[in-house]
C-alpha positions as CSV (number, residue, x, y, z in Angstrom):
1,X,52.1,-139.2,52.8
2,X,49.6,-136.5,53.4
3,X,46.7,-138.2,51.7
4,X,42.9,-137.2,50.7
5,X,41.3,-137.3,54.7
6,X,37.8,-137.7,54.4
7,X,35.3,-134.5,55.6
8,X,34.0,-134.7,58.7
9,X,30.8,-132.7,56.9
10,X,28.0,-133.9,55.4
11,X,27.7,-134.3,51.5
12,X,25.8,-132.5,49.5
13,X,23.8,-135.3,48.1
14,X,23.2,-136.4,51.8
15,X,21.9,-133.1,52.5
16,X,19.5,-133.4,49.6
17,X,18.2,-137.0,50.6
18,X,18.1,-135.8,54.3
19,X,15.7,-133.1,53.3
20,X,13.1,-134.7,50.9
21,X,12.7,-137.8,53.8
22,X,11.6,-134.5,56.1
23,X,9.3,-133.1,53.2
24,X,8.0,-136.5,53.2
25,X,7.4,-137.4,57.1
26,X,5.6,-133.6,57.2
27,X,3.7,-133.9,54.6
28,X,2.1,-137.1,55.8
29,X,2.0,-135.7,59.5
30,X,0.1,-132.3,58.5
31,X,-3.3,-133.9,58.1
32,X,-2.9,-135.7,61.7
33,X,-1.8,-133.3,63.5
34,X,-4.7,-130.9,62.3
35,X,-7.2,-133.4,63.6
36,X,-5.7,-134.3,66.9
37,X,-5.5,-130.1,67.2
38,X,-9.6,-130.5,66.7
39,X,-9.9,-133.5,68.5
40,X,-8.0,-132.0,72.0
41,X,-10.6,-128.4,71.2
42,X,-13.4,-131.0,71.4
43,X,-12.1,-132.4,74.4
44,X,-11.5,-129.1,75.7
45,X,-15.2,-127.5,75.3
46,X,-16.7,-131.1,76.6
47,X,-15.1,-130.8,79.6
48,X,-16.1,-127.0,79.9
49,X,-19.5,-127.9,79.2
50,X,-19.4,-130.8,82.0
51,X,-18.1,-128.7,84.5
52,X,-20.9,-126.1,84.0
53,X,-23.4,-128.7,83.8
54,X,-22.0,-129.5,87.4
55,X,-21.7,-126.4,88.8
56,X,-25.6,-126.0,87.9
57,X,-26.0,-129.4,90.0
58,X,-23.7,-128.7,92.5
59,X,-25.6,-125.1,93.0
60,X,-29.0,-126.7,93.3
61,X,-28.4,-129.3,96.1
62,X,-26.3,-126.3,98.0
63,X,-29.0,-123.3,97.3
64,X,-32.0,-126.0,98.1
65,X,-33.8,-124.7,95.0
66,X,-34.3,-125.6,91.1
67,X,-31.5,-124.5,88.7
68,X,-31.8,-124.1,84.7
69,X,-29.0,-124.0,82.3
70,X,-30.3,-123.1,79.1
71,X,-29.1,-122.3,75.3
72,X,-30.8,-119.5,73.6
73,X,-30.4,-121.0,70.0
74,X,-30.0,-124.6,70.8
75,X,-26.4,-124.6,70.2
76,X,-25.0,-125.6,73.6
77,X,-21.6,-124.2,72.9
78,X,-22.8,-120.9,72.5
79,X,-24.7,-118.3,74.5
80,X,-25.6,-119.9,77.7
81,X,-27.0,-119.3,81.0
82,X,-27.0,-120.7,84.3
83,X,-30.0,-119.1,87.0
84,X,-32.3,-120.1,89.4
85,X,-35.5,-118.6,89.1
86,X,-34.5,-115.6,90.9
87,X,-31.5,-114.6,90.0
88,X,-28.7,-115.5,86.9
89,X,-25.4,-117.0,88.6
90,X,-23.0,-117.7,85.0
91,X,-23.6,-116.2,81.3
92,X,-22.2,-117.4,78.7
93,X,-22.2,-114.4,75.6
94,X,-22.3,-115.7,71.7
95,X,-18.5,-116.1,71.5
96,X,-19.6,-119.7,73.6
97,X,-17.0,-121.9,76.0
98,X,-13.8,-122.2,75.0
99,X,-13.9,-119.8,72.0
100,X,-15.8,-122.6,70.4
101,X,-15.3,-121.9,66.6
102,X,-14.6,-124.8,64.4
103,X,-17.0,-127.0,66.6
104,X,-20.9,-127.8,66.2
105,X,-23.1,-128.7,68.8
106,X,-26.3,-130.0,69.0
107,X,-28.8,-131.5,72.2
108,X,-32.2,-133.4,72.6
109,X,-33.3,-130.1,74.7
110,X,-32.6,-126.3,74.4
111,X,-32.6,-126.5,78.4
112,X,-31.8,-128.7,81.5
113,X,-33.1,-127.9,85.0
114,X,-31.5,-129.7,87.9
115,X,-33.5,-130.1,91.5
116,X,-32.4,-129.3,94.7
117,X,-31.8,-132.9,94.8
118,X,-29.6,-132.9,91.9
119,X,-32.1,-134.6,89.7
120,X,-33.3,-133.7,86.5
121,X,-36.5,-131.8,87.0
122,X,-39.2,-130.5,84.6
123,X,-39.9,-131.5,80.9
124,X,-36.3,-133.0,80.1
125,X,-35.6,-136.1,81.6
126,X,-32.1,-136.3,79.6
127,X,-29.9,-134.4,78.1
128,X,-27.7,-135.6,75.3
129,X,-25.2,-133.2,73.9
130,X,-23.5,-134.1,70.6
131,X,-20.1,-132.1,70.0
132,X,-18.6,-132.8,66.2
133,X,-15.9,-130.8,64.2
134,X,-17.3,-128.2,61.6
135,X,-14.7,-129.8,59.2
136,X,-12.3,-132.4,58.9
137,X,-12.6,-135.9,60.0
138,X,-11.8,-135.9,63.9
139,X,-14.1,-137.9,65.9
140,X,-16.5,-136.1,68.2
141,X,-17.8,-136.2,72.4
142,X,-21.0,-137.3,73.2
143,X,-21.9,-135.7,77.0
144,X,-25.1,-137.2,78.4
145,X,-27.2,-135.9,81.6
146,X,-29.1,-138.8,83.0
147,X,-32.3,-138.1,84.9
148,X,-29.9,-138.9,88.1
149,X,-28.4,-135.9,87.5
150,X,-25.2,-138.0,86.2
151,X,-23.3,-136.7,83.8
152,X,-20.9,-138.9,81.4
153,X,-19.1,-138.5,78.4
154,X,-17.9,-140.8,75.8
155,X,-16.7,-140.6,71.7
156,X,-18.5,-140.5,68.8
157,X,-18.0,-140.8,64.9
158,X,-18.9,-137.5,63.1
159,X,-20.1,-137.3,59.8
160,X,-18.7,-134.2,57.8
């Protein structure tokens, strides 16, 4: 008896349900993923912006003599500069770290100065540097510059 053998294919109607449980999954995923995509940028410039906050210490203890990292507009994502008072040793131009758009940043100072001891030298005795997303609702990086010369990062909730 040669009877009806059942397809070893999927069904049309599975198909159909297979699809829209997809639709559904992405559509819920889409915001998420955006904000761990702003998130991972935040974490990204923070760390750029530690590691030239350490190169400016790291270059003051070695050259024996003061070093200033400074922001021209306050934004400390943006244009920045690293010099002693002689000569300029990193430039940052307006396109900032990390092709910071999409991110905000503000700080307690438009400049830090380090010591040939590594300490903070000069009007600011700490440096606080507040990193949020323009948009959205990812939480932000708080990088702080004790008058040690320590440097430390943590999170923060940003307001949009």
């Amino acid at each position: 008896m040669s009877g009806n053998k059942p397809s070893p294919g999927f069904t049309l109607v599975e198909l159909m349900v297979t699809i829209a449980v997809l639709a559904i999954l992405a559509t819920l995923a889409t915001p998420l993923f955006g904000d761990l995509i702003q998130k991972n940028r935040i974490d990204a410039i923070g760390g750029e912006l530690t590691h030239l906050l350490q190169y400016a210490r790291g270059e003051a203890i070695t050259r024996g003599s003061a070093v200033t990292v400074s922001s021209s507009d306050g934004n400390w994502i943006g244009a920045l500069s690293v010099a002693t008072s002689s000569e300029t040793l990193r430039r940052y131009g307006s396109e900032g770290i990390n092709g910071s758009s999409g991110v905000s940043a503000s700080g307690t100072s438009t400049s830090v100065t380090f010591a040939p001891s590594g300490t903070l030298s000069g009007k600011t005795t700490s440096l606080t540097v507040t990193l949020c997303p323009s948009s959205g609702t990812a939480s932000g990086r708080t990088l702080h510059v004790y008058g040690s010369g320590q440097i430390s990062s943590s999170s923060t909730a940003c307001s949009s």
